[in-house]
N, C-alpha and C positions, 0 to 999 in steps of 0.2 A: 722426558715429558714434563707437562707443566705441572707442581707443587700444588696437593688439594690443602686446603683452609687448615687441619693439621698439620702437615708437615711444614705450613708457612710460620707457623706458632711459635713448632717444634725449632725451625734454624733462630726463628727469631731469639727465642730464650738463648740459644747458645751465645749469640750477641750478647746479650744482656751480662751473663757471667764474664765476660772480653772485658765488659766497658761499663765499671759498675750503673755510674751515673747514668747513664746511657739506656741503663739496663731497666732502672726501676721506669723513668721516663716511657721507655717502651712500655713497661709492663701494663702502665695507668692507660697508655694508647690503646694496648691488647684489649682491657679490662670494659674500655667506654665504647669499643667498636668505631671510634673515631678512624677512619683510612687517612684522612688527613695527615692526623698527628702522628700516625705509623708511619704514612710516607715521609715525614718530614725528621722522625725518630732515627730513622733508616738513611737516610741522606748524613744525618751527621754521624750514623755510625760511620760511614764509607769515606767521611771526611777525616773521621779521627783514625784512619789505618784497620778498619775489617775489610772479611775479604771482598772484595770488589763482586765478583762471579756469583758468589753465594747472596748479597745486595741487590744486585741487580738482579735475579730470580724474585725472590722475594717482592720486591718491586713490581714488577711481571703482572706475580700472581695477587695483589694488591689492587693494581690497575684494573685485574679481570673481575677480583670483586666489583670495583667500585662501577666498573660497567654495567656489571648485574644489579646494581642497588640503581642502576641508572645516573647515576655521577660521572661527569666527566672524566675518562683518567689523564692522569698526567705522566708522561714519561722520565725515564730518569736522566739527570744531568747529562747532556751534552758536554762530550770533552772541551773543557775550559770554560764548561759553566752556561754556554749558549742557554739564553731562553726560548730559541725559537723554537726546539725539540719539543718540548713542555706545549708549548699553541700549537704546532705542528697537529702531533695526536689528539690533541683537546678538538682539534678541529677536523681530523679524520674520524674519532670516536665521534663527534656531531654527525657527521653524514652518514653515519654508520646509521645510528639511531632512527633518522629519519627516513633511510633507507626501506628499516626494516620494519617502522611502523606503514610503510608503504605497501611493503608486503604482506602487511598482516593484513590490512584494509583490504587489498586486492582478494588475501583467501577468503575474508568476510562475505565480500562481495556474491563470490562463487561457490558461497554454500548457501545462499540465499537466493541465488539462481538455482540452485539445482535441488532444494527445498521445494519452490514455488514451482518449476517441472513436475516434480513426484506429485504433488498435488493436483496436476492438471491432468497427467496421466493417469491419477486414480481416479478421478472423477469422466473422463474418458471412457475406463473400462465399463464405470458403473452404470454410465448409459446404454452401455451394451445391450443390459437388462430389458429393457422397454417396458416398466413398471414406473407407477409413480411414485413408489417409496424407495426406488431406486435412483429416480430423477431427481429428489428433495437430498438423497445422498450425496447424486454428483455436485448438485449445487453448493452442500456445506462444505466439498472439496475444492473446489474452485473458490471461494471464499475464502478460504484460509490461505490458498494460493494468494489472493489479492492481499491480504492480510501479511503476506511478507515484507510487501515494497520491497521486492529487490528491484537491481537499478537498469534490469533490462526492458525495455520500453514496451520490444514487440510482445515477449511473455507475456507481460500484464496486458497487454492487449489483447490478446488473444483468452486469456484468463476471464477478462470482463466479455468477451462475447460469447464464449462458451457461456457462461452463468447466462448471457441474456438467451441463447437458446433454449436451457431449462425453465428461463423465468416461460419462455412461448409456450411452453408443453404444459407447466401448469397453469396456464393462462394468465401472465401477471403480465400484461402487453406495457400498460405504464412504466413496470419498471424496467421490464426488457428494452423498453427504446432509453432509458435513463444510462442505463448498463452499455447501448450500443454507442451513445455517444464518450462516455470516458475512453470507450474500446477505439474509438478513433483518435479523441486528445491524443493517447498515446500512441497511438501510430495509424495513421491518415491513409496507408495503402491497406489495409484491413480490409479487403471484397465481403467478405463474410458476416462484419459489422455492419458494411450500409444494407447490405442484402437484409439482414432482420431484423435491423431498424425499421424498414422499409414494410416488411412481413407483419412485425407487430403492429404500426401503423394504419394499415390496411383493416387488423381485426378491431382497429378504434375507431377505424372510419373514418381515419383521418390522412384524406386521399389525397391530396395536397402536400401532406410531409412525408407520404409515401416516393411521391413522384420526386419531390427534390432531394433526399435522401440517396436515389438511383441516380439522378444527374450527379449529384456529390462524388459520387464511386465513380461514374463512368467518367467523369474527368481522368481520373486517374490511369482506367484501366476501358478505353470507350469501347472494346473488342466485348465486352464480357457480358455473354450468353442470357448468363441467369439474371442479372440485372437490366438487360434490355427487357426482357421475357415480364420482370415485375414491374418496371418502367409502363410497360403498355396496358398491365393490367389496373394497376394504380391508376392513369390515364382515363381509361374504360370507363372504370367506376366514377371516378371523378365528373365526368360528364353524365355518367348517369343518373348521380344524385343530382345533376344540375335542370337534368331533365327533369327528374320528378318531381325538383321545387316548383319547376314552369308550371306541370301538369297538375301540379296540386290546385296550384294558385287560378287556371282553368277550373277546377271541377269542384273547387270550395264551394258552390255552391247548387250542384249536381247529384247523382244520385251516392247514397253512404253506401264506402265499400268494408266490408268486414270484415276480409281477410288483411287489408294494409292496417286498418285499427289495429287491429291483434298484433301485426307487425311491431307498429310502433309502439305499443305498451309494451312488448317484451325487450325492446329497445331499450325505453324506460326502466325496465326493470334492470337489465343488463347494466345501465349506465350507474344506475344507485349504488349495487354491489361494489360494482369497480370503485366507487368511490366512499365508499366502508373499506375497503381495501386500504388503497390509498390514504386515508384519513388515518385507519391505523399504524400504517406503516410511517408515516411523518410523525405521528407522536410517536413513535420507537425510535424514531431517531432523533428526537428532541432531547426525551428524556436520554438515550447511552450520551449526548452529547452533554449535558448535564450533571450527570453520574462523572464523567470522563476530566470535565472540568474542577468535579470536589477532589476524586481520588488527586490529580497534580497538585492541584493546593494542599496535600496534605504528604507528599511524597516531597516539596518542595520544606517541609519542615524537617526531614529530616536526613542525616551526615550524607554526604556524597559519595561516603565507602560504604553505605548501608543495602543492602540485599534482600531483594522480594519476593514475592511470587505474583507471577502474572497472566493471566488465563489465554490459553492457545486453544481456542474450539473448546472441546468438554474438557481440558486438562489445564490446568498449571504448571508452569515452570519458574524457577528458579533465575532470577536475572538480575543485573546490575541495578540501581536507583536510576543512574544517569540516562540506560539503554530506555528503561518503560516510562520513564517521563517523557522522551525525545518519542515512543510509540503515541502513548496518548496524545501526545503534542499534534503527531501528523494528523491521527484520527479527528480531532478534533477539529482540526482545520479542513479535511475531506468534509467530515459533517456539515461544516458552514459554508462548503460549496455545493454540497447535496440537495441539503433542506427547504433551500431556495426555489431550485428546480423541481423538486416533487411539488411545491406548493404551487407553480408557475401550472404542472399539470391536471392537479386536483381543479384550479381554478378554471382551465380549458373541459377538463370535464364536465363542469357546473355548468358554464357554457350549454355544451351540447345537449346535458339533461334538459336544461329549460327549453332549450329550442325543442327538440324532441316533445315536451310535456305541452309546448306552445300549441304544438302541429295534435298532439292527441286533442285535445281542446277542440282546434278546429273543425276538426273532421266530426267530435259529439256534436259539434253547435249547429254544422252542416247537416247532421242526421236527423235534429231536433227541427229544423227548420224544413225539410222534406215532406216531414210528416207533420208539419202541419201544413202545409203547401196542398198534401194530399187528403189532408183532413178536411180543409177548406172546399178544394175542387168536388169533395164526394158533396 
């Protein structure tokens, strides 16, 4: 078997006493850790008449260090001195290396798949529950799930639409359509994403990106049930709000009805909330982007061998400098594709508010002018 780092010491000193000069030379090799200057110690013992067998061992297990230190090894002299033996292995120990940092990448790969699973499946069961502090759990499961970035497309996909399902149940429709479109980026035949894009859409009122939302998916998939089914309803509505702009715009000046008032104040109302929401939730993600930006510029001062902790959900772990700079790095960059789009939506809400507060307006101004109509006639 092969000679552990003892017993490689141990042949070598016997050398030494062979070959004094030889010997001490060794020893200053042994002393500095240089493999170099051993290997090159050990070359001339073999030239000056030691044993060949015992050399070449020694050599060997040499080579196997320097492998482990990550140094190329060099093999030992080729009968009659060849240098090509020497590149030979220099260049099989290359592909070796890079072999086996292939492999390692590949196991990385596949525990960060199967990380980001367990995540999906926990929040999965948690829905089981049909509570909402159960629903708020499933979400920070799925979240953490996203929060792997591993490099399997349809997971995260399917990651970002489950969250955008929980975002519906606690009524966050904004972000659940934000959620359903990443859910697609990553993988475009996702039924399930355009279905609740589609869903959420609807409870914004926003009948038109309901409808092309289901055209989206049914591209894909033009058989599918449930999205023709939201397709028609989306449609429905759509023409019905179109209706009632007609009908409004008819009877502005007709008799005030009190039950569409109330409608559409609580519309109003409805619409502010969302967008106290909303509002909050863009400055949250201002500031972690913010935050995200000083911690790099400070992780960026120091050694590249230096070791952190870096927050997973309610915990910390223990990570490389390189790994949670290259984290923050991506976060940051999601956030600057994020931020944009909640703001794109916050602004389409503002929209609607006013229009909504426009139509409340009219309909007081309408009631104020009835009665004096009927004040007048009396």
């Amino acid at each position: 078997g092969a000679l552990g780092p003892s017993e490689v010491w141990g042949s070598l000193g016997l050398l030494g006493q062979m070959m004094e000069t030889v010997g001490e030379r060794l020893a200053k090799a042994q002393a500095s850790g240089d493999l170099d200057a051993v290997r090159a110690t050990l070359l001339e013992a073999k030239a000056a008449g030691a044993n060949a067998a015992e050399i070449d061992q020694a050599l060997a297990e040499v080579n196997r260090l320097a492998e482990l230190k990550g140094q190329p090894s060099k093999g030992a002299d080729a009968p009659g001195g060849e240098p090509a033996a020497a590149e030979t292995t220099a260049g099989a120990s290359t592909t070796g290396e890079s072999d086996a940092a292939a492999a390692a990448e590949a196991r990385h790969a596949e525990s960060d798949r199967r990380r980001a699973e367990a995540h999906k499946k926990k929040g999965n069961e948690r829905l089981k529950d049909g509570t909402k502090s159960a629903a708020r759990e499933a979400m920070e499961c799925f979240t953490l799930g996203i929060e792997v970035r591993c490099n399997d497309a349809v997971l995260n996909g399917q990651l970002y639409s489950n969250r955008a399902h929980v975002r519906i149940l606690l009524r966050q429709f904004v972000e659940a359509v934000d959620d359903c479109r990443r859910a697609i980026e990553y993988d475009p035949r996702n039924m399930k994403a355009y279905w609740r894009a589609a869903k959420a859409s609807l409870h914004l009122d926003l009948f038109q990106n309901a409808v092309e939302f289901c055209d989206a998916g049914l591209q894909y998939e033009p058989s599918d049930a449930d999205l023709q089914k939201l397709r028609s309803t989306g449609a429905d509505k759509m023409a019905g709000q179109q209706q009632r702009r007609a009908e409004h715009v008819r009877t502005s000046t007709q008799e005030f009805n009190a039950d569409e008032a109330v409608a559409v104040q609580d519309k109003v109302n409805n619409l502010n909330e969302q967008l106290e929401v909303l509002k909050g939730t863009i400055m949250g993600k201002q500031r972690e982007k913010v935050r995200n930006s000083l911690v790099r510029a400070a992780l960026s001062e120091l050694p590249e061998e230096s070791r952190v902790f870096g927050s997973v959900g309610r915990c910390f772990l223990l990570e490389d400098r390189g790994e949670l700079h290259e984290t923050l790095t991506t976060t940051e960059s999601a956030l600057e594709n994020e931020i944009p789009k909640l703001t794109k939506a916050h602004q389409e809400l503002e929209k609607r508010k006013d229009g909504a507060e426009k139509e409340l307006k009219e309909m007081i101004q309408a009631f104020k002018k009835s009665g004096d109509n009927a004040a007048g006639a009396a």
